[in-house]
C-alpha beads as a LAMMPS data file, in Angstrom:
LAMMPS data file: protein, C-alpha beads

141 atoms
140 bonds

1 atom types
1 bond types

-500.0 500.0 xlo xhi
-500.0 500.0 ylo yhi
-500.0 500.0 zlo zhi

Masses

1 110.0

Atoms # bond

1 1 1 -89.125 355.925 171.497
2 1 1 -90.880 355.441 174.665
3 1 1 -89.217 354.334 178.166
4 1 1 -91.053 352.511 180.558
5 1 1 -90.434 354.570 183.933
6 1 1 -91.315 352.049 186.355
7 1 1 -88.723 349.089 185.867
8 1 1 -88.477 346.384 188.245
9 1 1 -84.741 347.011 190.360
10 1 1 -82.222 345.943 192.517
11 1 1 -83.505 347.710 195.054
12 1 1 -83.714 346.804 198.968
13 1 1 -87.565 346.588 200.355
14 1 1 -86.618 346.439 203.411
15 1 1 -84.099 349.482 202.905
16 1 1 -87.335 351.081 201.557
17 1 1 -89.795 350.358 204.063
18 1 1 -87.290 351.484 206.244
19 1 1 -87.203 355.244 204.765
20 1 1 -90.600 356.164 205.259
21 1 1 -90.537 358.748 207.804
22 1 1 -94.025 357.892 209.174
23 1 1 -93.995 354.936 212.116
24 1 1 -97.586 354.468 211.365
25 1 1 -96.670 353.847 207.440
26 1 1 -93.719 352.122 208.384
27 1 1 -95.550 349.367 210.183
28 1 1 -98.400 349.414 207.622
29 1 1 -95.831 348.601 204.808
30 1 1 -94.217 345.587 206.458
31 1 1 -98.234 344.386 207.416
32 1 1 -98.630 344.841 203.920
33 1 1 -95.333 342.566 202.718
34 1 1 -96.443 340.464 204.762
35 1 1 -100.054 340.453 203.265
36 1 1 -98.491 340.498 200.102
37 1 1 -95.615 337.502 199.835
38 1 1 -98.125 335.198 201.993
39 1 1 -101.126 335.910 199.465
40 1 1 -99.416 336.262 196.238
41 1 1 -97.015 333.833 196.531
42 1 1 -94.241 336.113 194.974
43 1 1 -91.173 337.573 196.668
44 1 1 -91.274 341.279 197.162
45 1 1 -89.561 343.817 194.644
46 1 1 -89.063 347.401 193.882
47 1 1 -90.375 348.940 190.593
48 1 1 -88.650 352.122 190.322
49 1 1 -87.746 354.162 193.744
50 1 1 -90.921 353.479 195.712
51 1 1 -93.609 350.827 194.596
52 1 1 -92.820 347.369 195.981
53 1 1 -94.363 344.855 193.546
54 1 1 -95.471 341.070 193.473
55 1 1 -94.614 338.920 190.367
56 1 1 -95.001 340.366 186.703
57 1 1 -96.617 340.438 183.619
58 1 1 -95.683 341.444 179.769
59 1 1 -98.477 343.496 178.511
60 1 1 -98.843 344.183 174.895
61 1 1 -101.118 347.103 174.019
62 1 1 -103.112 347.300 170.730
63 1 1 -101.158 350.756 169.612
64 1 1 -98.186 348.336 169.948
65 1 1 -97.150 349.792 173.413
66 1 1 -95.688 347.304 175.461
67 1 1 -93.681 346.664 178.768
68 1 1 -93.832 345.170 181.748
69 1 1 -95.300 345.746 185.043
70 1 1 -96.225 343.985 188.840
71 1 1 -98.712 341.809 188.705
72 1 1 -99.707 343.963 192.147
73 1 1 -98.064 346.072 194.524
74 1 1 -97.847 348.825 196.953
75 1 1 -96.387 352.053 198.180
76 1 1 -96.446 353.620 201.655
77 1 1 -96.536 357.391 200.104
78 1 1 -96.959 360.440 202.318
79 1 1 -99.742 360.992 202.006
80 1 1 -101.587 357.643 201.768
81 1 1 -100.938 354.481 200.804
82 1 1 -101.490 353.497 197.578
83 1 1 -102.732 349.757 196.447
84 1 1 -101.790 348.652 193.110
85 1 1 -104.466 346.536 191.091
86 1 1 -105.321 345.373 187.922
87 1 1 -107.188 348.149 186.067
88 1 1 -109.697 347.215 183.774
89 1 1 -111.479 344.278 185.433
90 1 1 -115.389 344.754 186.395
91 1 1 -115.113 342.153 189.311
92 1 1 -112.507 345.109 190.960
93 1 1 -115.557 347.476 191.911
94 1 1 -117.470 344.817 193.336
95 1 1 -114.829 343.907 196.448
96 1 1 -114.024 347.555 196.530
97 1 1 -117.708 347.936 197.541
98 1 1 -116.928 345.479 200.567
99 1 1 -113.128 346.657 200.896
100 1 1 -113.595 349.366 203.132
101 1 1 -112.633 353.324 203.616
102 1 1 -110.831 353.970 200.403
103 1 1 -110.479 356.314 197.553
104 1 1 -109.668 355.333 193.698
105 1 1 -107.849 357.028 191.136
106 1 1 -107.152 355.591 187.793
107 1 1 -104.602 352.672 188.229
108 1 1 -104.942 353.017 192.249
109 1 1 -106.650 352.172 195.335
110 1 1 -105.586 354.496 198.122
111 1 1 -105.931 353.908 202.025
112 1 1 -105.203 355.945 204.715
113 1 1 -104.166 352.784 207.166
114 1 1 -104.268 349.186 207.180
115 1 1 -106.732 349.647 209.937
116 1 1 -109.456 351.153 207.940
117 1 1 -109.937 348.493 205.132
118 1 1 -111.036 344.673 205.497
119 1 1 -107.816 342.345 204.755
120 1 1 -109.498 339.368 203.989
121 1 1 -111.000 341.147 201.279
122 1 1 -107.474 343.105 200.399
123 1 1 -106.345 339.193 199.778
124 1 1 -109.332 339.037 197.354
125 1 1 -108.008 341.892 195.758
126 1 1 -104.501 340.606 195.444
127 1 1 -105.544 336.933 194.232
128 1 1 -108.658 338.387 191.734
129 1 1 -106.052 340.821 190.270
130 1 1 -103.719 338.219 189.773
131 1 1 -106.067 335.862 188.157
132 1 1 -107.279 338.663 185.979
133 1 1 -103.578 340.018 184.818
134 1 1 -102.538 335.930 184.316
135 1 1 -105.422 335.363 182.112
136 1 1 -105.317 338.535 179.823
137 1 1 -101.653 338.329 179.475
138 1 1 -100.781 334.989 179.484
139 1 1 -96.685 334.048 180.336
140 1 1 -95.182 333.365 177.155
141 1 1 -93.731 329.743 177.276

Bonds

1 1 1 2
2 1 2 3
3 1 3 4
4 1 4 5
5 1 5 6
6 1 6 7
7 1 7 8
8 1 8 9
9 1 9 10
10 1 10 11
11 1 11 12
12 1 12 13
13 1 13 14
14 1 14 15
15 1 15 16
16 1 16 17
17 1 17 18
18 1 18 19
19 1 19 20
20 1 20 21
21 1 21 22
22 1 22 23
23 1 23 24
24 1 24 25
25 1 25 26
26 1 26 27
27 1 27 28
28 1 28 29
29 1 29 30
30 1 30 31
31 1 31 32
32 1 32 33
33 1 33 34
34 1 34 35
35 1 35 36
36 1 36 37
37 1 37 38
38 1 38 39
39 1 39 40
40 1 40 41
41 1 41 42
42 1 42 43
43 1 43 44
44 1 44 45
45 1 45 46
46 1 46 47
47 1 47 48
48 1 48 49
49 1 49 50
50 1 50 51
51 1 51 52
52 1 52 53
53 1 53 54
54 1 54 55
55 1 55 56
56 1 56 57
57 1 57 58
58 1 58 59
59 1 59 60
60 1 60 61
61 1 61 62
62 1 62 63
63 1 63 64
64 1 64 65
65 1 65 66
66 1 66 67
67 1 67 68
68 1 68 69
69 1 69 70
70 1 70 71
71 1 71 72
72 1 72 73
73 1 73 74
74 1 74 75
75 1 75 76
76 1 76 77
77 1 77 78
78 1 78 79
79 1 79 80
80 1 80 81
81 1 81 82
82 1 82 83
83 1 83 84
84 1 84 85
85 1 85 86
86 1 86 87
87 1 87 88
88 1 88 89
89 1 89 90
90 1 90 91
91 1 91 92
92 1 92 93
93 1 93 94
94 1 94 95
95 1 95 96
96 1 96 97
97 1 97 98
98 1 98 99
99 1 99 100
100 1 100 101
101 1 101 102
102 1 102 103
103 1 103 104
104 1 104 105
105 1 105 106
106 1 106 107
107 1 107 108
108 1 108 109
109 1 109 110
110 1 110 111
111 1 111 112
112 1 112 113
113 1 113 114
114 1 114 115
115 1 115 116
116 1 116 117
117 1 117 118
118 1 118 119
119 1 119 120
120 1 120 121
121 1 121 122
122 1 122 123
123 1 123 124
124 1 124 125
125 1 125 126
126 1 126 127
127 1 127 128
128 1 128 129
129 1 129 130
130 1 130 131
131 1 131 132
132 1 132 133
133 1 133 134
134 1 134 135
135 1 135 136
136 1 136 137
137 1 137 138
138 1 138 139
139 1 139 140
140 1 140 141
């Protein structure tokens, strides 16, 4: 049987933040928090050893592959930063288009520094992905 790898924990952010070797990342990480709590509205949490995610969702897949996962989050990795988004939604490409220097992958954005991307668009990011994730998988009551 499959086991989700990235499980929300008891894990300190702070404690986290506080790792990363780089100064630069370090004080992009707490900008981000920051960013983050204010625009989400959720309190900060580690998924796993190193992403620090905002709220949650329960996603059912239609192979029958489920878990859960932040609704977004971050991680101040080595070598960049990488921005954790809902996947999936077409509206996505069209603020990445006004977001900034950034590169994609499949499930991430990923910045060099805080510096190089617009934040009032990163809080579009944060609120459309939220919207999107709360819609397709609606909170069980």
């Amino acid at each position: 049987m499959y086991e989700q790898k990235t499980k929300e924990t008891d894990g300190d952010v702070i404690e986290f933040i506080e790792s990363v070797e780089s100064s630069k990342k370090r004080e992009d990480a707490y900008k981000l928090l920051q960013i983050f709590e204010e625009t989400s509205g959720f309190q900060a949490k580690m998924w796993g050893p190193s992403i620090i995610g905002f709220g949650s969702y329960h996603y059912v897949y239609p192979t029958g592959h489920s878990g859960d996962a932040p609704l977004v989050g971050f991680s101040p990795r080595k070598a960049k930063i990488s921005l954790y988004f809902a996947t999936g939604d077409p509206d996505r490409t069209l603020l990445l288009e006004r977001f900034g220097k950034h590169t994609t992958g499949k499930a991430c954005v990923y910045i060099n520094k805080t510096e190089d991307v617009d934040l009032d668009v990163l809080k579009e990011l944060i609120v459309q992905s939220i919207d999107f994730l709360q819609q397709l998988y609606p909170a069980k009551k």
